[in-house]
N, C-alpha and C positions, 0 to 999 in steps of 0.2 A: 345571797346566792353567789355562787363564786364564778371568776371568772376567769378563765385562761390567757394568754394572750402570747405573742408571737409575730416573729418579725418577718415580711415576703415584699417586692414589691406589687406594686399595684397601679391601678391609674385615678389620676388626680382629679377634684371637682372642685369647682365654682370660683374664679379667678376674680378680683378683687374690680369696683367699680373707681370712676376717678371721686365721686365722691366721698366715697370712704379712706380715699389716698388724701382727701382734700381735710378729712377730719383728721387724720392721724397726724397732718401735719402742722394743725393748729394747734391739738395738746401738745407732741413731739417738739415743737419751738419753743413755745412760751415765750413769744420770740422779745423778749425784751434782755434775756438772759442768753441764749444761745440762739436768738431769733425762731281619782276614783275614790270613792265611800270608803273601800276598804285599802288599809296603808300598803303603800311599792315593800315589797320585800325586800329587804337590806345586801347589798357585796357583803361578803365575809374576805373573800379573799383575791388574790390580780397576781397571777404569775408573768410576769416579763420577759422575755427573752428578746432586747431588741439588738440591733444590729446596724451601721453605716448602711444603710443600702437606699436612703431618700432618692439619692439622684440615682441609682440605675433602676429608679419605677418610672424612670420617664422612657418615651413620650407618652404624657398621659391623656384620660378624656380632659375635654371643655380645653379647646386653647385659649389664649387670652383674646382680647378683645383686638382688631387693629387699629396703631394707635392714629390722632388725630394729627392732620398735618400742623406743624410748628408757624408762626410768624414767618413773614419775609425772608431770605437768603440765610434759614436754616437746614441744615442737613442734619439728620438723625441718622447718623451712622455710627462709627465706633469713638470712643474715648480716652480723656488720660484726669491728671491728676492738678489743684491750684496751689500756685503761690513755691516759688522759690524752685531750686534743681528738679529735675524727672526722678524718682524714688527707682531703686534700681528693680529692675523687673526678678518675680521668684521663679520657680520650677513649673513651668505651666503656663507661664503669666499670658492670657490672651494679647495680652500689651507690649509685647516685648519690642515690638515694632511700632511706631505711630505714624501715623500720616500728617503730612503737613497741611496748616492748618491754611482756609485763606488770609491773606493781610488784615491785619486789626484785631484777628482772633487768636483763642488757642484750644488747643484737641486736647479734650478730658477723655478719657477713657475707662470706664467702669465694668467691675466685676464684683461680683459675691461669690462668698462662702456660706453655708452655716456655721461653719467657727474654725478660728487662724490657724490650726491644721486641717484641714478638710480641704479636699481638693473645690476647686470652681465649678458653682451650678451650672450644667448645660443648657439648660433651657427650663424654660415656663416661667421667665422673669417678667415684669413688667417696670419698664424705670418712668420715673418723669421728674422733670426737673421745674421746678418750681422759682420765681423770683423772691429772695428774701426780704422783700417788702410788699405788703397788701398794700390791694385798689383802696380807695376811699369804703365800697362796699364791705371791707374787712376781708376779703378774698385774697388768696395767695396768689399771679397771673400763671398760669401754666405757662412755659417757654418754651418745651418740648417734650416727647416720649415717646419707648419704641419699645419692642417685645425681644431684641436681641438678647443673648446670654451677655453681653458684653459688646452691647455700642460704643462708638464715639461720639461725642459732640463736639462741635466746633463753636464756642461761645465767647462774647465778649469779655472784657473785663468788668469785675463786678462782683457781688454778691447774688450766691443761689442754693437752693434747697436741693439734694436731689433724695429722691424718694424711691426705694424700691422694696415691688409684693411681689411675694410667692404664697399662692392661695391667699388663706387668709394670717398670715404671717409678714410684718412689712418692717422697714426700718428706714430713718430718713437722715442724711445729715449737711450740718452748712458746710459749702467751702466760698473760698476765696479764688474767684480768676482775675491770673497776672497775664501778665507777659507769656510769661511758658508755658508749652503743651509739660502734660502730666498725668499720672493714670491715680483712680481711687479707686480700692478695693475695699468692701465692705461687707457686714456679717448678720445674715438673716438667722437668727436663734431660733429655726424653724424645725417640726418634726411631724410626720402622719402616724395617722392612725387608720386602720380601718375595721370595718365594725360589721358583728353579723349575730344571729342569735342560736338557741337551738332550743330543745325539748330532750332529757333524756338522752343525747347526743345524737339528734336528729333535727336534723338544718329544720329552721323555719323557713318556708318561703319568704321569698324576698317584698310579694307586694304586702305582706301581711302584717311586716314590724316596722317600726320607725323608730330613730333616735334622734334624741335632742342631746346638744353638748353644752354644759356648763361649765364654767371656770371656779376656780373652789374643789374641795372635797368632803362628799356626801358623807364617809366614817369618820370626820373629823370637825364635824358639824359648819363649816368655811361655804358656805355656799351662795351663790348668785341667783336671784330670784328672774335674770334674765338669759335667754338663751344664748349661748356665746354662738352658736351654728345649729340650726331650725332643718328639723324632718332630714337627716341625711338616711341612705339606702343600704339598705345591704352591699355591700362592696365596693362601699365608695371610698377612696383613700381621700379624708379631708385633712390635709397642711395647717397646722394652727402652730401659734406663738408658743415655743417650748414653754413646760409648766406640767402645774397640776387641774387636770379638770374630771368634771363627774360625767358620766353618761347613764339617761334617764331611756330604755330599751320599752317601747310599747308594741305588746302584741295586741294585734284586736284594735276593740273601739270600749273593752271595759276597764276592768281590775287588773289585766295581766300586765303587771308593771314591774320591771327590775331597773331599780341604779346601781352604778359601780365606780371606783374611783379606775383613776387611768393615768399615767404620767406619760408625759410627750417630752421626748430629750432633742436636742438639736442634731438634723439630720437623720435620725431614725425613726422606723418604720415600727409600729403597734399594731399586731393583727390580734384582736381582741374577738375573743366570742363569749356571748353574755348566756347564763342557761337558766330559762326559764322556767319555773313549776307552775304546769298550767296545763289545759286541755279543751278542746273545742266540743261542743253542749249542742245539740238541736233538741228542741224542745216540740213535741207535739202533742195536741188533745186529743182524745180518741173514745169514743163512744163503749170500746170493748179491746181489749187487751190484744193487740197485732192488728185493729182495725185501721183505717182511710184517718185521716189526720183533718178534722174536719175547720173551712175555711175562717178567716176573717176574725180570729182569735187575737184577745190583748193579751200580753203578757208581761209580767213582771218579775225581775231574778231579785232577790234579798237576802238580804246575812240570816243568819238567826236570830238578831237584835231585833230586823226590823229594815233595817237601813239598803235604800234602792239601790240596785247595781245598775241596772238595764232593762228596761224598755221598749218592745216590738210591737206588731200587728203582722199579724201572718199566720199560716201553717205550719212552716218549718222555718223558726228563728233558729239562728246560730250563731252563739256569744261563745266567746276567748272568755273565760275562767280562774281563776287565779286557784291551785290548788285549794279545797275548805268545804265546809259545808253551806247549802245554800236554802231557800224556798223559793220554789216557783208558784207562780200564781197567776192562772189563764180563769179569762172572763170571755163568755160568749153567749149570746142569744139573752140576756140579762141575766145570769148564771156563774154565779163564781168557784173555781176548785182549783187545789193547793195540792201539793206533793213536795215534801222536802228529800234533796239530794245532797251525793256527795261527787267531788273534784279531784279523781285523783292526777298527776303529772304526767301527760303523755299519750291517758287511756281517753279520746275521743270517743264520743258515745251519746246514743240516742235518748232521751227524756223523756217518756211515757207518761202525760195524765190524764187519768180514765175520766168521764164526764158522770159521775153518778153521785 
């Protein structure tokens, strides 16, 4: 099924925990070296049009978290750069000015891009700076962290991690603090996407689809048997690690299932709409043709193989469909009867089966 897609901004979800900042930066070190029955119907096709526009979707929802206060006679405020001369500041540079540092220390100052032309995130950063050496526990110490676009810190000399996420897109690296204040600037190879579906080009409702995002691509058989980002919403602009990933689109609770491939480029924006073939089904038993839909009925939806889609008890079930042909088959009163249908895309419709 094919899929459109298009570049707007939007507003952002689900900002990154410290424990996921704490895993990213136990693989990122390494630190010995740098310290349904029936099958989902296939994407055919993914039109792109995307565009720079990550940073003016901000302010978005879900801010980040506020961060923890640091050890003793820290300040988390703004930052510069370690080891040897201050790097001279570029066009923009939040750093262009640093503040003096108190005695002993010196002012790092940090910023991100998505990539060394692209102007400085505004916001929705999270930094933290991590010690590059683990406790005995094998734990990184946290030393501080804050949600500015571009803090400073005031830190000792020494080896440190620092680490910064934008959603769920993060990057971390070691530096060296000397003597000198100095600024780092650093580059989150981040992009959004945001996701929605339709019917015939007719928006689904929002409470009715969900998607799951995998890493990999579904036309090209590359796929992850784990969710890279779990149940996101209709208009949720989710930030992930530029790349390639699949999106697996469920309508309903049955068959109605589309994947599609998706490319996230660093700093742009993916407005994807997935379109579904599918139609919503109520099913009722009826004594007489236009009659009362009589209670407490089991019902079961099946292919024409045989093989079970879905499952009710009620009067009026209503199952999401994948276009196709189907059997239903209502039990009631110790009494069983059968009506095969058909699913066209779009045409919602009532399921009549007489009891005789």
């Amino acid at each position: 099924m094919p899929v459109t897609a298009a570049t707007v901004p939007s507003p952002l979800r689900s900002p990154p925990r410290l424990a996921a900042a704490r895993g990213f930066l136990a693989a990122a070190l390494g630190l010995a070296a740098i310290l349904g029955a029936m099958p989902a119907a296939a994407q055919q096709a993914v039109t792109q049009n995307q565009q720079p526009l990550l940073a003016q979707a901000l302010p978005f929802t879900g801010s980040p978290a506020s961060p923890r206060p640091g050890p003793p006679g820290f300040t988390p405020q703004t930052l510069l750069n370690p080891g040897g001369a201050p790097a001279a500041p570029s066009a923009g540079d939040p750093h262009a000015v640093l503040p003096q540092p108190p005695a002993g220390k010196a002012a790092i100052g940090v910023s991100a891009r998505f990539g060394d032309a692209d102007p400085f995130i505004p916001r929705g950063l999270v930094w933290r700076v991590f010690a590059d050496k683990p406790e005995s526990s094998g734990a990184y110490p946290l030393v501080a962290e804050a949600v500015e676009p571009a803090p400073v810190f005031f830190l000792s000399p020494g080896g440190y991690v620092v680490h910064v996420s934008y959603g769920l897109a993060s990057t971390a690296k070691r530096i060296v603090v000397g003597a000198n204040s100095r600024r780092e600037q650093m580059v989150i190879p981040a992009g959004g996407v945001k996701l929605q579906s339709d019917v015939i080009d007719k928006p689904i409702p929002a409470q009715k689809v969900t998607f799951d995002i995998f890493e990999g691509s579904f036309l090209q058989g590359k796929t992850s048997s784990r969710p890279f980002f779990r149940g996101a919403n209709t208009g949720d602009l989710i930030v992930l690690p530029a790349g390639n990933y699949y999106v697996v689109s469920t309508y309903g609770d049955a068959n109605a299932v589309i994947q599609a491939d998706v490319n996230v480029q660093p700093g742009k924006l993916t407005d994807a709409t997935i379109h579904h073939r599918a139609a919503e089904i109520t099913l009722k038993l009826v004594k007489n043709a236009g009659g009362d839909a009589l209670p407490d009925t089991q019902w079961s939806v099946l292919t024409p193989g045989g093989d079970t889609i879905k499952e009710s008890i009620g009067a009026f079930p209503v199952f999401v469909l994948a276009e196709g042909d189907y059997v239903a088959i209502a039990r009631n009163d110790g009494k069983t009867y059968t009506k095969e249908f058909n699913v066209e895309p779009g045409k919602n419709s009532d399921i009549e089966v007489t009891a005789q």
